[in-house]
N, C-alpha and C positions, 0 to 999 in steps of 0.2 A: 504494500500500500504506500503510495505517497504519502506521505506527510503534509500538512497545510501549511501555510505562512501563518505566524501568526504571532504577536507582540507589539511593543513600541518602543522605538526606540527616536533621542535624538544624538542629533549627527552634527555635522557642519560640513556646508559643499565649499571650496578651497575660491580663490579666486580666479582660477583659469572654467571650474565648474564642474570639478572631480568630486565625486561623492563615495566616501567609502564605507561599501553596504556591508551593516552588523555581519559579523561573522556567522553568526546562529541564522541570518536568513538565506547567506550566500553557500552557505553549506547544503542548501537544501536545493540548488540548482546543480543538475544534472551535468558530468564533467563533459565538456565538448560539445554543449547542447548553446544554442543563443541564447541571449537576454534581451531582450524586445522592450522598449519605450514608447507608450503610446499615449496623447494629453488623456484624461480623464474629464466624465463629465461635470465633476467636482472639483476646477479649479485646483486639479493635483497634478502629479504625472502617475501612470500605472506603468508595471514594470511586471513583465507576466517573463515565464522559461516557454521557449521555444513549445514545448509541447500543450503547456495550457494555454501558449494566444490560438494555437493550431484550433484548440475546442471551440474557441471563442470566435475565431473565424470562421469556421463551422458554421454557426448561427447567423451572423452578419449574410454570408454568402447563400445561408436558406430563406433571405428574405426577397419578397418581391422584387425586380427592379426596379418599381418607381418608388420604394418604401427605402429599397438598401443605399441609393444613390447618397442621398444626404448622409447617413453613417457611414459610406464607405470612405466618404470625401474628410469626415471630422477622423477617423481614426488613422486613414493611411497618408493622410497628407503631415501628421505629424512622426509617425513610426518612425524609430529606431532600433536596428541593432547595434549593440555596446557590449565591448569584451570587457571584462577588469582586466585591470594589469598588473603587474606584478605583486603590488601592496593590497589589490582587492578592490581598487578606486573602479568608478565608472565613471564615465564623462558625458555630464547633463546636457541635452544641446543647448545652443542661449535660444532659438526659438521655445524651447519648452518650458528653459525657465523664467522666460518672459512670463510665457502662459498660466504658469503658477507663481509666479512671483517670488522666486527664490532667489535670496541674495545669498547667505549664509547660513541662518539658523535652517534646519531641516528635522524631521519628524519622518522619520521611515514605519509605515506600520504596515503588520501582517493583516491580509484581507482574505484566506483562504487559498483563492488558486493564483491570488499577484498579491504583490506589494504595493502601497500607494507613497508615492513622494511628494511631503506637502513643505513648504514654507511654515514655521513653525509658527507665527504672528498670525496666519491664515487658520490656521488649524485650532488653534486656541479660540478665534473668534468663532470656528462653526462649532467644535462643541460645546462653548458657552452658550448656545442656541437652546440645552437641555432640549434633544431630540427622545428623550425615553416614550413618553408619548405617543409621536410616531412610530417608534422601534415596537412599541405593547401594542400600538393598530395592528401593524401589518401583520406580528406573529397570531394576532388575535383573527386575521381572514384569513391567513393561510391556514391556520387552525380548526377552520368550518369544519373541514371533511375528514381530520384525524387532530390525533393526540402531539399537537408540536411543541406546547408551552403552559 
């Protein structure tokens, strides 16, 4: 079984835009396999292994054509693959971290099948939002037709 992503951790992305992913999450990408960067729709970067963007791709490409267009445009017009290098560092592009607004501080968290890479000032602000609320909806419909929560 794979293992999920999953923890938080903060970091700091260097000034050229090097990010060095925790150990505990970079150990759990497959040796020789890519690491894929793609914006998120959360004002982050997502950071999936070669095999879970393939799933995720999967789904994007099972959509209609005139539904998939608009998602295919926000996700592959930002993709990246990034090797770490020798210290473990990836290098964020400056488009992405425009997009997330990452200067320095960084918040890497496990999200299951990816990682998400936030701007630590950013990430403070959404979840001071206290989304539990939301989080007790949605497990509360998915919950209709069995036992989830």
């Amino acid at each position: 079984m794979v293992r999920s992503f999953c923890g938080e951790y903060k970091c700091a992305a260097d000034t050229k835009g090097r990010l060095l992913v925790p150990v505990k999450m970079r150990e759990l990408f497959p040796e020789g396999e890519a690491m894929i960067l793609v914006r998120s729709l959360d004002r982050c970067i997502n950071l999936y292994t070669e095999s879970r963007w393939n799933g995720f791709e999967e789904k994007i490409l099972s959509l209609p054509e005139t539904e998939s267009r608009l998602v295919r445009r926000f996700f592959y017009a930002s993709m990246q693959d990034v090797e770490p290098d020798s210290q473990g560092r990836i290098l964020l592009p400056v488009q992405l971290r425009e997009f997330a607004g990452i200067n320095k501080s960084v918040v890497v968290l496990g999200c299951g099948d990816h990682l998400e890479i936030w701007d630590e000032e950013s990430y403070q602000n959404y979840i001071s939002e206290n989304r539990t609320a939301d989080v007790e909806e949605i497990l509360r419909e998915v919950g209709k037709d069995r036992t989830f929560y």
